[in-house]
N, C-alpha and C positions, 0 to 999 in steps of 0.2 A: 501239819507237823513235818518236820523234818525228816528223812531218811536217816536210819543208823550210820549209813557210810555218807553222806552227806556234812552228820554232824560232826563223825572221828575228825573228818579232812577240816572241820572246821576249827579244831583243837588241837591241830599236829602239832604244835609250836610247843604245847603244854609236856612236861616229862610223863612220859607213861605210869601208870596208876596199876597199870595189870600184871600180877605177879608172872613170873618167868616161869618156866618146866618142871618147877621143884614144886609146884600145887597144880589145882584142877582150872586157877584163874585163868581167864583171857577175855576179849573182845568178840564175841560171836555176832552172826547179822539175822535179820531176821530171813524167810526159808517159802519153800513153798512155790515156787516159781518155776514156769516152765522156758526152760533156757535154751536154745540153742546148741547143737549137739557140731563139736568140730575137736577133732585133735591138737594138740599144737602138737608141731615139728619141731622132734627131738633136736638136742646138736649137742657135740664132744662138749664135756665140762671144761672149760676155764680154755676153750682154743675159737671161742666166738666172739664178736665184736659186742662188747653189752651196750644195755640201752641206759644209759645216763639222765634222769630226769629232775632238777633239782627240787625236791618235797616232795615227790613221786610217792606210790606206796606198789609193793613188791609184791610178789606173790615167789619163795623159793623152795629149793629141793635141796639137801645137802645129803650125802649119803656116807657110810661109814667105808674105812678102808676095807678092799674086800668084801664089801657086805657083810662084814662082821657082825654077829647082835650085840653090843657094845653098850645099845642103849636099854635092854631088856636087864642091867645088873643097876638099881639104886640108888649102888654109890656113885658109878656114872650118872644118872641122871640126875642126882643132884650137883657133880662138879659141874654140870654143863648150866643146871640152873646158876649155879655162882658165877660160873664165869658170863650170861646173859646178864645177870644183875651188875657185873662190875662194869660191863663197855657200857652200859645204859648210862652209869653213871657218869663214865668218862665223857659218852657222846652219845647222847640221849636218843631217844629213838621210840616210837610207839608198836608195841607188836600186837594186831587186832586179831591175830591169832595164831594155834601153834596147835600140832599132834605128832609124837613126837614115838616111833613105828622102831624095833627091834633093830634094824640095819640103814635107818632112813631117818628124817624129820625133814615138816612142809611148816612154813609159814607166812604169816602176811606182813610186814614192816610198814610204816609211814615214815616217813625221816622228815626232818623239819623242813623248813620253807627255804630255801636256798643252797640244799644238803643235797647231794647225790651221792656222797659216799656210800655206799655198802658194802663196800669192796675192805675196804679196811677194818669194819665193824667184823665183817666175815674171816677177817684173817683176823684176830684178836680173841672172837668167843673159840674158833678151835684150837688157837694157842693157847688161852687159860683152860680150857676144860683140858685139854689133851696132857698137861701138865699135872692134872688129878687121876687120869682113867686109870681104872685097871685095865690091863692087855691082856690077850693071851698069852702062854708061854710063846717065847721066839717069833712077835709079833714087834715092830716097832713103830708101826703107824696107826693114826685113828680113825682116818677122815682119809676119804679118795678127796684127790686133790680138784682146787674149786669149786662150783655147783651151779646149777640151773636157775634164772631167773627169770620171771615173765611180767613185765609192767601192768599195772590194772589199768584199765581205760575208762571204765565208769560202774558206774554202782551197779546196774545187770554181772559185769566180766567180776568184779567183786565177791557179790552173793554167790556167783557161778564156784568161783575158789573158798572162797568159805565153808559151804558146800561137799568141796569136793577135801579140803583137810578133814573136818567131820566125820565125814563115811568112810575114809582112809582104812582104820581099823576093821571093818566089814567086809569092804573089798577084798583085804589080805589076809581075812579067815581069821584074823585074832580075835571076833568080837562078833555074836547075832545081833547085835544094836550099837552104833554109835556110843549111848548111855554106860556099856559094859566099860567101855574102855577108859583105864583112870585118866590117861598121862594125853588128856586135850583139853581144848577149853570149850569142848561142848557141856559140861556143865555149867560155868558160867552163864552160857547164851540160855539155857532151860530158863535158870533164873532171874534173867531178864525181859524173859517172855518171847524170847526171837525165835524158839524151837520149841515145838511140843516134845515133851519127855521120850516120847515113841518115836519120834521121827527117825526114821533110814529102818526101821526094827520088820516092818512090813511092807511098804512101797518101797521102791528100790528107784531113788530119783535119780536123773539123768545122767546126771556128772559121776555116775558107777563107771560108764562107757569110757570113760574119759581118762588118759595116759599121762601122767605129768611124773613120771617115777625119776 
């Protein structure tokens, strides 16, 4: 049988089927795995040479301006789910996963087979959300400008980030399990058998250690 990320890569071509941030949908992998523990090295957002890969699939960070919690109000999170759904549309794109954190969101992209735009998909979802959010008073930005991407190398570095969006919530105190937290797609992966229900709730797997803020 195939690998779950074996199969995605096998289908990136296809428009993505997984609903966006405005439900509990996504692509989760399956878990369980003892991975290799290494940080990756921070750099300035949007002042580094990115890695261009055409059909590549991503692993990112985007964080709000100022660390605002922006994302912890609703109706923000649903503008951001519309505006995911509109560039999908525009220029399709698979997202195999998302967890989407008060001041922060991680997620995982496929892009098609000859696609290495991100960049543009990235400037588009925070131009349409950012034209819905609420701000705070005497705030006028949403999004610290750019964000951090890290190319997946194979289905170990995959599971590793899968992983490590999942627990996201845990790490940063919002949540004693994974499970608690609505706004990921670790529900989906339960229901497709890639995670047990409990998983991150009592063993604390590797990619806790692990820094990708």
């Amino acid at each position: 049988m195939r690998s779950a990320y074996t199969a995605l890569r096998g289908h990136r071509q296809h428009r993505a089927q997984v609903t966006t941030p405005r439900t509990k949908d996504a692509l989760p992998s399956q878990s369980r795995y003892a991975y290799p523990k290494f940080t990756a090295g921070k750099q300035p957002l949007a002042t580094y040479r990115r890695a261009h890969i055409p059909g590549g699939t991503y692993f990112f960070t985007v964080v709000t301006y100022g660390r605002q919690p922006l994302l912890a109000d609703h109706l923000n999170i649903n503008a951001l789910g519309r505006a995911f759904r509109r560039v999908k549309e525009e220029r399709p794109f698979t997202m195999d996963a998302f967890v989407l954190m008060p001041d922060h969101l991680h997620c995982i992209w496929t892009l098609p087979e000859g696609d290495a735009d991100y960049s543009s998909r990235w400037r588009d979802v925070k131009k349409y959300a950012s034209q819905e959010f609420l701000l705070p008073p005497g705030s006028q930005h949403a999004w610290q400008r750019g964000f951090w991407e890290h190319v997946i190398r194979d289905e170990n570095d995959w599971q590793r980030h899968m992983d490590y969006i999942h627990y996201n919530p845990v790490k940063h105190g919002w949540a004693q399990s994974p499970r608690e937290w609505q706004w990921s797609s670790f529900h989906q992966c339960v229901k497709k058998g890639w995670y047990e229900p409990d998983w991150g709730a009592q063993d604390i797997p590797d990619v806790a250690d692990m820094d990708w803020e």
